[in-house]
N, CA, C and O of each residue as an XYZ file, in Angstrom:
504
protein
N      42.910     76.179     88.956
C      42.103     75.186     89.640
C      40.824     75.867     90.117
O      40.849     76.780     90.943
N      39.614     75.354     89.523
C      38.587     75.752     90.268
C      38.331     75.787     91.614
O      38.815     74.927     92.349
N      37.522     76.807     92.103
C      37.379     77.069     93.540
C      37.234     75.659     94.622
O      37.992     75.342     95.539
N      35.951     74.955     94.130
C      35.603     73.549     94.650
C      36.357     73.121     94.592
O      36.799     72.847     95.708
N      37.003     72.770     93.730
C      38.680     71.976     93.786
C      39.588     72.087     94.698
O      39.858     71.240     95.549
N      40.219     73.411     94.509
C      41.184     74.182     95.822
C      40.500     73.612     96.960
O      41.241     72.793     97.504
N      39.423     73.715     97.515
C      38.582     73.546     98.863
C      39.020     72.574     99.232
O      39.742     72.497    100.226
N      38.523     71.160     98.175
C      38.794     69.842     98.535
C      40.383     69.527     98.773
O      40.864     68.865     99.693
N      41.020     70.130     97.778
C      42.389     69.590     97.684
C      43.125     70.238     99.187
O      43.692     69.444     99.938
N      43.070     71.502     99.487
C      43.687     72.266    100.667
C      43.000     72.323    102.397
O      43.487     72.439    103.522
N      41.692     72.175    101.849
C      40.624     71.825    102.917
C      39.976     70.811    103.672
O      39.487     70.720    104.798
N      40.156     69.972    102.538
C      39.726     68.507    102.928
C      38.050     68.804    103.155
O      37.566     67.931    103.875
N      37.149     69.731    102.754
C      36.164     69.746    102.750
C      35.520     70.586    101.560
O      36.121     71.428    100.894
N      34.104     70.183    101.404
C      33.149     70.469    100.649
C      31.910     72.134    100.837
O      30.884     72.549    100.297
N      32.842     72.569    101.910
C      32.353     74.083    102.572
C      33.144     75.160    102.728
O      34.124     75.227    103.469
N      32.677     76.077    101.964
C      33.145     77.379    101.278
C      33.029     77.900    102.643
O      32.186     77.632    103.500
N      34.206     78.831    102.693
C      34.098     79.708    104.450
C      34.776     80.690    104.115
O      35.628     80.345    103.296
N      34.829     82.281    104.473
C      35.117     83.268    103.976
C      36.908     83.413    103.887
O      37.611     83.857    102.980
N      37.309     82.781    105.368
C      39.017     82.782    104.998
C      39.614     82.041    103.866
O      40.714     82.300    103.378
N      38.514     80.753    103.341
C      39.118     80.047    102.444
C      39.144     81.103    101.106
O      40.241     81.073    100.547
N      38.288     81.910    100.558
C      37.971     83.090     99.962
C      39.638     84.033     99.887
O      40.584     83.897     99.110
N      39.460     84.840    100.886
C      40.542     85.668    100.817
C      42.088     84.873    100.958
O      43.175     85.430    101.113
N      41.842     83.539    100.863
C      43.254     83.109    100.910
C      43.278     82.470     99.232
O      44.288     82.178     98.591
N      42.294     82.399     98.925
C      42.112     81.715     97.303
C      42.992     82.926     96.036
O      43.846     82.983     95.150
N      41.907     83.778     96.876
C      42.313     85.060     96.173
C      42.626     86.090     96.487
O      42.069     87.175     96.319
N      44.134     85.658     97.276
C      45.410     86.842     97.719
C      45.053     87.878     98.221
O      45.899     88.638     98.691
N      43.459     88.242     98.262
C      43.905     89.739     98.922
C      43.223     90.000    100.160
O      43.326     88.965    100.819
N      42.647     90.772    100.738
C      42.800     91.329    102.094
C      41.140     90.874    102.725
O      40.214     90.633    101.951
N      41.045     90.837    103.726
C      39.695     90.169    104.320
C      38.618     91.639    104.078
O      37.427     91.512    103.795
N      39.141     92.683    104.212
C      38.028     93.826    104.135
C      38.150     94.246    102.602
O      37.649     95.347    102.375
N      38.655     93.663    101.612
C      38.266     94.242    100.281
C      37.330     93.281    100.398
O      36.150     93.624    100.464
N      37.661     92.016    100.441
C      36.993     91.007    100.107
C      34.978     91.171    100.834
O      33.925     91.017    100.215
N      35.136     91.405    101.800
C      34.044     92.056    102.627
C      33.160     92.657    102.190
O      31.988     92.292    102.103
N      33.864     94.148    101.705
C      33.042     94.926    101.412
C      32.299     94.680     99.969
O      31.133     94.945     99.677
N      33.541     93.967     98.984
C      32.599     93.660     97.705
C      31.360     92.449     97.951
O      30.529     92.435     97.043
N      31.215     91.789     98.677
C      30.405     90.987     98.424
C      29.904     91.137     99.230
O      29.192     90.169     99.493
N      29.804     92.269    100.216
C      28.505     93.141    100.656
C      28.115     93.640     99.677
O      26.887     93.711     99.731
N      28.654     94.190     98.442
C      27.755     95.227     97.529
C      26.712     94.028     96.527
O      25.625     94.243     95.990
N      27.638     92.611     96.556
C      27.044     91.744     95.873
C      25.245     91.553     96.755
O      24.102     91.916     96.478
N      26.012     90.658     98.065
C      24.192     90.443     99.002
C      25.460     90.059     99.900
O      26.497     89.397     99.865
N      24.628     90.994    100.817
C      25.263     90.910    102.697
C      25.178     89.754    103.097
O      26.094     89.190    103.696
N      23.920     89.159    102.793
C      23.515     87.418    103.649
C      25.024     86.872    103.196
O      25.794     86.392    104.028
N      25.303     86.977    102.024
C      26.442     85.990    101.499
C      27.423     85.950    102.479
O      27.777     84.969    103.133
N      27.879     87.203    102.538
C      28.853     87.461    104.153
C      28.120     87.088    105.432
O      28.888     87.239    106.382
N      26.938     86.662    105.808
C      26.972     86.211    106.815
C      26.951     84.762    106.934
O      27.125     84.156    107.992
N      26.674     84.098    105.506
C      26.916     82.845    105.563
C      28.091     82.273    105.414
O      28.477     81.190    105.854
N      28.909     83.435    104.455
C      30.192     82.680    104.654
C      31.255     82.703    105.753
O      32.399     82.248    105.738
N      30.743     83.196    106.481
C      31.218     83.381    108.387
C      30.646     82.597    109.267
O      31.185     82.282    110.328
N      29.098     82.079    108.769
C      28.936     81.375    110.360
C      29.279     79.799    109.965
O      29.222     79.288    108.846
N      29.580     79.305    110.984
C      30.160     78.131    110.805
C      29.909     77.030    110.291
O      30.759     76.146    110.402
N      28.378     76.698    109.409
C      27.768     76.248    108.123
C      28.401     76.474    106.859
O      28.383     75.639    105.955
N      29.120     77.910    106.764
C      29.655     78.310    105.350
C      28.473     78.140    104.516
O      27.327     78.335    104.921
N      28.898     77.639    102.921
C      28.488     77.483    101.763
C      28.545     76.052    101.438
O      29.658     75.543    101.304
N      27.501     75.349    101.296
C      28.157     73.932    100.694
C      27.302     73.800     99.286
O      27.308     72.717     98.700
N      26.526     74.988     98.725
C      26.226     74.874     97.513
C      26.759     75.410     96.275
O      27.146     76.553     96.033
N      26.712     74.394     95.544
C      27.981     74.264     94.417
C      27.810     75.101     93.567
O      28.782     75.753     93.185
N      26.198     75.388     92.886
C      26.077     76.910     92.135
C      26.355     78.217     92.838
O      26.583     79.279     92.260
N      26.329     78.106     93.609
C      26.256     79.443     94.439
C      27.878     79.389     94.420
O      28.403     80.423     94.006
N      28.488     78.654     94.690
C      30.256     78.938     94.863
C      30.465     78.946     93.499
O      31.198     79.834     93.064
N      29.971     78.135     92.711
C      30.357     78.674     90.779
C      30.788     80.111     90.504
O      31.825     80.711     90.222
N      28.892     80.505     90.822
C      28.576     82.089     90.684
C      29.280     82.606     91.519
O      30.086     82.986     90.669
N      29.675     82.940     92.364
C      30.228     83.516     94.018
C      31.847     83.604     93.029
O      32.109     84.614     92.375
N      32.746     82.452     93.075
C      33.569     82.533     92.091
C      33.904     83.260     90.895
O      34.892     83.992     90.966
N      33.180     83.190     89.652
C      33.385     84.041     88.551
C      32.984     85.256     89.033
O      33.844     86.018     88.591
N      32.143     85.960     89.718
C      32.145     87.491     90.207
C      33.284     88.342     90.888
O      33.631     89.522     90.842
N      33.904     86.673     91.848
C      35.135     87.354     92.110
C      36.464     87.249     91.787
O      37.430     87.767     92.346
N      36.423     86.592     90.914
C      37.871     86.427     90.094
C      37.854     87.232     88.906
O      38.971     87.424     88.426
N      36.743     87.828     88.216
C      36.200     88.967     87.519
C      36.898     89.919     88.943
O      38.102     90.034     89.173
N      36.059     90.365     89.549
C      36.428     91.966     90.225
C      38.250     91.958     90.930
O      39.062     92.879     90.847
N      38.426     90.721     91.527
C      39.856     91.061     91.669
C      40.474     90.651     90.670
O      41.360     89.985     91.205
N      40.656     90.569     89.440
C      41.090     89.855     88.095
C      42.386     89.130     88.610
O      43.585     89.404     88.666
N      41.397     87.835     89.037
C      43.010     86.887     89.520
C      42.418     85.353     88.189
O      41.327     84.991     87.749
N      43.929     84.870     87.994
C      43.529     83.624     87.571
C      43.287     82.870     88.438
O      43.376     83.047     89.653
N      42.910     81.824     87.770
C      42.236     80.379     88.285
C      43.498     79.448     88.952
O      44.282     78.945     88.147
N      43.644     79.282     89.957
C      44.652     78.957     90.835
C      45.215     77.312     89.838
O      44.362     76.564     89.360
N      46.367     77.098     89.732
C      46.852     75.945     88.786
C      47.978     75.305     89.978
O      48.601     76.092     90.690
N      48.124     74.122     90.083
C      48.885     73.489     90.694
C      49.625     72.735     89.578
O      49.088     72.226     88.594
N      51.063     72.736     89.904
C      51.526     72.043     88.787
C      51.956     70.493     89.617
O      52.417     70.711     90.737
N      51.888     69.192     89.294
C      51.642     67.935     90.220
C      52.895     67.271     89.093
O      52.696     67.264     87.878
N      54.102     66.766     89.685
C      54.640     65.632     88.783
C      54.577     64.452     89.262
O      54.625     64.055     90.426
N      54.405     63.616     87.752
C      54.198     62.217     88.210
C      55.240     61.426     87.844
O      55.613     61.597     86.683
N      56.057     60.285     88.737
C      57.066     59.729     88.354
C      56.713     58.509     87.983
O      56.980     57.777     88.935
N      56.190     57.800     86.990
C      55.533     56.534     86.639
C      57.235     55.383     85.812
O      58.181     55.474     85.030
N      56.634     54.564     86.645
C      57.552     53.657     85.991
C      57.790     52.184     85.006
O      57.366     51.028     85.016
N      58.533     52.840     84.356
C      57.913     51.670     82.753
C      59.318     50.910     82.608
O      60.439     51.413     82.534
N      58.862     49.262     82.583
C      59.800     48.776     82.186
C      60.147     48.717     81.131
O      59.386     47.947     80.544
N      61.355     49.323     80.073
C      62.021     49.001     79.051
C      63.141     48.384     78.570
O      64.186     48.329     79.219
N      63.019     47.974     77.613
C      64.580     47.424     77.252
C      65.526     48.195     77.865
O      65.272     49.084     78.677
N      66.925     47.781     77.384
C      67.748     48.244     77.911
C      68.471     49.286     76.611
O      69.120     50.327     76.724
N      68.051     48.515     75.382
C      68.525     49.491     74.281
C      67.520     50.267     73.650
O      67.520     50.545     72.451
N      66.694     50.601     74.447
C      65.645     51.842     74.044
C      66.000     53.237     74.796
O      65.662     53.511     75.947
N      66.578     53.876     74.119
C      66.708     55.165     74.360
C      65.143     55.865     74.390
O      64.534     56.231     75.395
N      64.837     55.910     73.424
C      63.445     56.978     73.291
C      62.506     56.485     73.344
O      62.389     55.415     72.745
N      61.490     56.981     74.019
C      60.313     56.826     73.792
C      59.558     56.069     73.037
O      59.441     56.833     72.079
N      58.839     54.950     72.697
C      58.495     54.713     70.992
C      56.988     55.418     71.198
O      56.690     56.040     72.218
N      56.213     55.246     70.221
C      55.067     56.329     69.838
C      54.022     55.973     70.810
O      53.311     56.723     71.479
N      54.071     54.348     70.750
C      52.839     53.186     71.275
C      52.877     53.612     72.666
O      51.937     54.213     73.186
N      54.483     53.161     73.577
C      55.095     53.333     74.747
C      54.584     55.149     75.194
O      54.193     55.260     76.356
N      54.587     56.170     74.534
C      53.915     57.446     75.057
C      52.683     57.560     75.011
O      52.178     58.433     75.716
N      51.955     56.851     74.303
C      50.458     56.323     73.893
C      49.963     56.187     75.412
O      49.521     56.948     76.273
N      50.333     54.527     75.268
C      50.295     53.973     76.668
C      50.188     54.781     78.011
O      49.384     54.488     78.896
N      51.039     55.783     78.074
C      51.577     56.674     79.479
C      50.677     57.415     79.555
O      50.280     57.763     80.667
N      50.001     57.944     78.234
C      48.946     59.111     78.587
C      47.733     58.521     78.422
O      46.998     59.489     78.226
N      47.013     57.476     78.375
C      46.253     56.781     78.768
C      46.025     56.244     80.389
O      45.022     56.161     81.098
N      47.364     55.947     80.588
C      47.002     55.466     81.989
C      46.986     57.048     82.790
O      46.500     57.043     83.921
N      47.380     58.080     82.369
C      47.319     58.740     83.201
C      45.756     59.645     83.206
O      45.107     60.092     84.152
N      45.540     59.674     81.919
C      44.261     60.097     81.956
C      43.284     59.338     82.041
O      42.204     59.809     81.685
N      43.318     58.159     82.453
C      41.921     57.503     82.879
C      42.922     57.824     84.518
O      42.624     59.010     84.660
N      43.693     57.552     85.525
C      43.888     58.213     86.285
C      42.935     59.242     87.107
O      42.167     59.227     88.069
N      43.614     60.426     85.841
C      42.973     61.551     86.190
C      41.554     61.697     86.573
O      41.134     62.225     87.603
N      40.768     61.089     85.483
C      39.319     61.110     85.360
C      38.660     60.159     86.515
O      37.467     60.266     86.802
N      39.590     59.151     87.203
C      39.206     58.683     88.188
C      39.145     59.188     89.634
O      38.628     58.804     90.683
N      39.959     60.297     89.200
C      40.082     61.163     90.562
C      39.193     62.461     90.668
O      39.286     63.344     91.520
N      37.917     62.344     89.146
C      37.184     63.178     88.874
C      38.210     65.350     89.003
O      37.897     66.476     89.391
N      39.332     64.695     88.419
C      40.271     66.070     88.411
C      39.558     66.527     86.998
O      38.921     65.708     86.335
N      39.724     67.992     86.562
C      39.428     68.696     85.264
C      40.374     69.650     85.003
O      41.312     69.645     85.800
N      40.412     70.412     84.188
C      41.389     71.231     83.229
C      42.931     71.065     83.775
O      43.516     71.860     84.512
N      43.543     69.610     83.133
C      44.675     69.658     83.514
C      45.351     69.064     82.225
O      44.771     68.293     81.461
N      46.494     69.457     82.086
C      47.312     69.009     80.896
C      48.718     67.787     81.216
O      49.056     67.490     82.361
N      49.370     67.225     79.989
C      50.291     67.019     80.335
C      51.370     68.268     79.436
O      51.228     68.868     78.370
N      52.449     68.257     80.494
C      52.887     69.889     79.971
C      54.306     69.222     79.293
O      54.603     69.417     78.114
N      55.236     68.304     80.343
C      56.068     67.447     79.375
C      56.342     66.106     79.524
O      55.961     65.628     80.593
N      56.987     65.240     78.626
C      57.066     63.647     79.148
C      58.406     63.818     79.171
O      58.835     64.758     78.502
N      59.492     62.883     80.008
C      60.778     62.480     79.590
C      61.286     61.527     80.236
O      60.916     61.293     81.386
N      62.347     60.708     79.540
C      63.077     59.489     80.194
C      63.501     59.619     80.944
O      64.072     60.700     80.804
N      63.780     59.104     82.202
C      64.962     59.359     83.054
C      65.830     58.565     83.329
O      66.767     58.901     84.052
């Protein structure tokens, strides 16, 4: 999950702040510190005073530098959805149309919730 993402989803806001940082990416408040002092100091003082970051290139860039230097992946939430479809009663499986259908509604869904890089990983009856 991209950085902006995480923010919104765990934060409920649109402002990058340095704890959200070292909690994104697991590691310690003074590694985190000192590298992006070597990046630009201002950055550390903006991402401390209580304005943060609310610009979106700058957290892009700010991002890939540091998921490059601490080589972490891109944080993934896995979300299940329990959607419910009325079927016969003698339909065991799936038909082609009926899984059609499911991943349509879920991906206009998705795209309504302006979410990105997400998959469906499996479908099944229950």
């Amino acid at each position: 999950m991209r950085l902006q993402e995480w923010i919104r989803l765990f934060h409920k806001t649109d402002i990058l702040r340095f704890d959200h940082l070292w909690t994104y990416l697991n590691t310690t408040p003074r590694e985190l510190e000192e590298y992006i002092d070597q990046l630009n100091p201002w950055l550390n003082i903006a991402l401390k005073s209580s304005d943060g970051i609310d610009d979106a290139e700058i957290i892009d860039e700010l991002e890939d530098y540091l998921l490059r230097r601490f080589n972490k992946r891109k944080k993934k939430v896995k979300v299940t959805m329990e959607v419910e479809l009325e079927l016969s009663e003698d339909a065991f499986n799936f038909s082609q149309s009926e899984k059609m259908r499911m991943i349509e509604r879920v991906t206009n869904h998705m795209e309504a919730q302006h979410l990105k890089d997400w998959r469906i990983v499996r479908m099944q009856r229950i």
